[in-house]
C-alpha positions in Angstrom: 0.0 0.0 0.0 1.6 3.2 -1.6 1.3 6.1 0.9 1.6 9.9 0.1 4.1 11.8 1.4 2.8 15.5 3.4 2.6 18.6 1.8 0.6 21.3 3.5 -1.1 24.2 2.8 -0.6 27.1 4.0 -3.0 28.4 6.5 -2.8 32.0 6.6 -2.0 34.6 3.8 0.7 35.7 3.7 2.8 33.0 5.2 5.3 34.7 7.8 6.9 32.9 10.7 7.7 34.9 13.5 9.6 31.9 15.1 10.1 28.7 13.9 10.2 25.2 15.3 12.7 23.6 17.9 14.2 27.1 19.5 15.4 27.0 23.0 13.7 28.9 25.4 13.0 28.0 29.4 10.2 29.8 28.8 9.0 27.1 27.6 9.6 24.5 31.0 6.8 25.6 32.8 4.9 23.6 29.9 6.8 20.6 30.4 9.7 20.7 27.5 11.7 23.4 26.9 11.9 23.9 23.0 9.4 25.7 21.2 6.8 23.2 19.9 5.6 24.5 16.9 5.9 27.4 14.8 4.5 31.0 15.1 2.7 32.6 11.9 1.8 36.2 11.6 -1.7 37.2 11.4 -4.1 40.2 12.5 -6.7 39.7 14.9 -9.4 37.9 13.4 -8.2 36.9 9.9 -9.4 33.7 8.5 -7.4 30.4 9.4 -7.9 27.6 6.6 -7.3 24.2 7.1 -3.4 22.7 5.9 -5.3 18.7 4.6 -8.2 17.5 4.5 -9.0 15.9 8.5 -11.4 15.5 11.0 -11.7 17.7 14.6 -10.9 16.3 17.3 -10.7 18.7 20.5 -11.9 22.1 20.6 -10.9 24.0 23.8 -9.4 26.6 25.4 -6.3 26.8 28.0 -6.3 30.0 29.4 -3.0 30.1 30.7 -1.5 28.4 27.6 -2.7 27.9 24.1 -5.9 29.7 25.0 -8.9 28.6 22.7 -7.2 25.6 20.2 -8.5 22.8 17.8 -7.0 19.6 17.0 -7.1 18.5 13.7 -6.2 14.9 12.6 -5.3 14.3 9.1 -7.7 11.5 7.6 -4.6 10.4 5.1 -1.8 8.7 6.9 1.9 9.9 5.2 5.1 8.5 4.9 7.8 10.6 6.0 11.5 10.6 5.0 12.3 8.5 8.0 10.0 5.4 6.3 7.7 6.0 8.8 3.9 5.7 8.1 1.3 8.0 10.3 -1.2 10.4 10.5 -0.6 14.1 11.8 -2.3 16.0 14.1 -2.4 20.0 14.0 -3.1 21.8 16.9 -3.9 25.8 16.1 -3.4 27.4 19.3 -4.3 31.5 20.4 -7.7 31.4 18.5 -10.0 34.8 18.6 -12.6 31.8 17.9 -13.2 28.3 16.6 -15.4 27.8 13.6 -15.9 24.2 13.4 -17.1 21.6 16.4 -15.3 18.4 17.4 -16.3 15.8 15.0 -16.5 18.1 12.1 -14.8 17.0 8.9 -13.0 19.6 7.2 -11.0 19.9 3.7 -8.0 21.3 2.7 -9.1 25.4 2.3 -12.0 25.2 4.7 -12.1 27.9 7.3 -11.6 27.1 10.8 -10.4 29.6 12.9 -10.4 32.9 13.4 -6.3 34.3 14.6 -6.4 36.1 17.8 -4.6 36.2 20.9 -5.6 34.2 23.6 -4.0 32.5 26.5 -0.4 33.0 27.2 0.7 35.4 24.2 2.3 38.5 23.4 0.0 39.5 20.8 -2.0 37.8 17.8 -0.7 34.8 15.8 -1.3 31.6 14.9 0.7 29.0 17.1 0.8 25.8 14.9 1.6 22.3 16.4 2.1 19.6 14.3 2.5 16.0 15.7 3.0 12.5 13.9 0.8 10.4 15.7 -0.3 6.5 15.5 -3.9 4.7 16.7 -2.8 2.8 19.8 -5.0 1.3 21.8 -7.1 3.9 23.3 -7.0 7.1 20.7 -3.7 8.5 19.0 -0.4 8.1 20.6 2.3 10.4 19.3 5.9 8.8 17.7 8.4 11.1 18.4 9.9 11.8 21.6 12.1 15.1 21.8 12.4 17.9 24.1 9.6 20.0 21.7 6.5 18.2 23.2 7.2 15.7 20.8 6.1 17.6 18.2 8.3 17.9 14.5 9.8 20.3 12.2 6.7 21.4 9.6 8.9 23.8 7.6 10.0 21.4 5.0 6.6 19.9 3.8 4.9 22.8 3.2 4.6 23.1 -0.5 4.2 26.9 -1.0 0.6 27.1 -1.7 -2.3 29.0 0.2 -5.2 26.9 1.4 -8.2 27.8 -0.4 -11.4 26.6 -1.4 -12.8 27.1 -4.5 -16.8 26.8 -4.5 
């Protein structure tokens, strides 16, 4: 069984990161790692996130003294990366004005989700993004990597330069 590799979409227009993936920081220790564990887009209050692939909702909530309001979004395909691995991948989009779409909801690549904002623990507005490989285990999704950035990995190199959008 052939799997496809990921490529995602950008979420937000344009696509500027503010800080990337992996950077130290004890900042971050209070959270339990101490690497930043995802990367940091720039947005405006309220501007229109789109979904990366095509996946199904799994946690809508808020952490007021973290992420603040979030979604999980599990890919429905499962990739192979360049490490032969095989899984799906789970986004979490963190500092949310709002959510647009309920746990359970499918969404496709280009559908909007979110609206950027600047909740929970933040500086100002911008889209956290948290991408995780994660495997079905025996109760729900367990993730595969193990590193000091809340197991999360690198996104920068599959994005493939386009702007989620869905044409209707």
């Amino acid at each position: 069984m052939s799997m496809e590799k990921l490529s995602l979409f950008y979420p937000v227009t344009p696509h500027v990161v503010n800080r990337g993936w992996g950077v130290s920081d004890e900042l971050y220790a209070q959270f339990g790692f101490t690497h930043h564990n995802g990367i940091d887009l720039n947005l405006v209050d309220g501007q229109d996130i789109r979904a990366p692939f095509d996946g199904k909702v799994t946690l809508v909530g808020n952490q007021p003294n973290g992420s603040g309001n979030f979604i999980c979004l599990l890919s429905t395909p499962s990739y192979t990366f360049n490490d032969g691995r095989t899984c799906k991948v789970e986004l979490t989009f963190m500092h949310l004005k709002e959510a647009l779409v309920e746990e359970g909801a499918r969404v496709y690549t280009g559908d909007r989700i979110a609206l950027g904002g600047r909740t929970g623990k933040t500086t100002g507005s911008h889209l956290h993004l948290a991408p995780k490989r994660v495997r079905r285990g025996l109760i729900g999704y367990r993730d595969i990597d193990r590193n000091d950035a809340d197991n999360t990995f690198d996104p920068s190199p599959y994005w493939n330069g386009k702007y989620a959008k869905r044409d209707i």
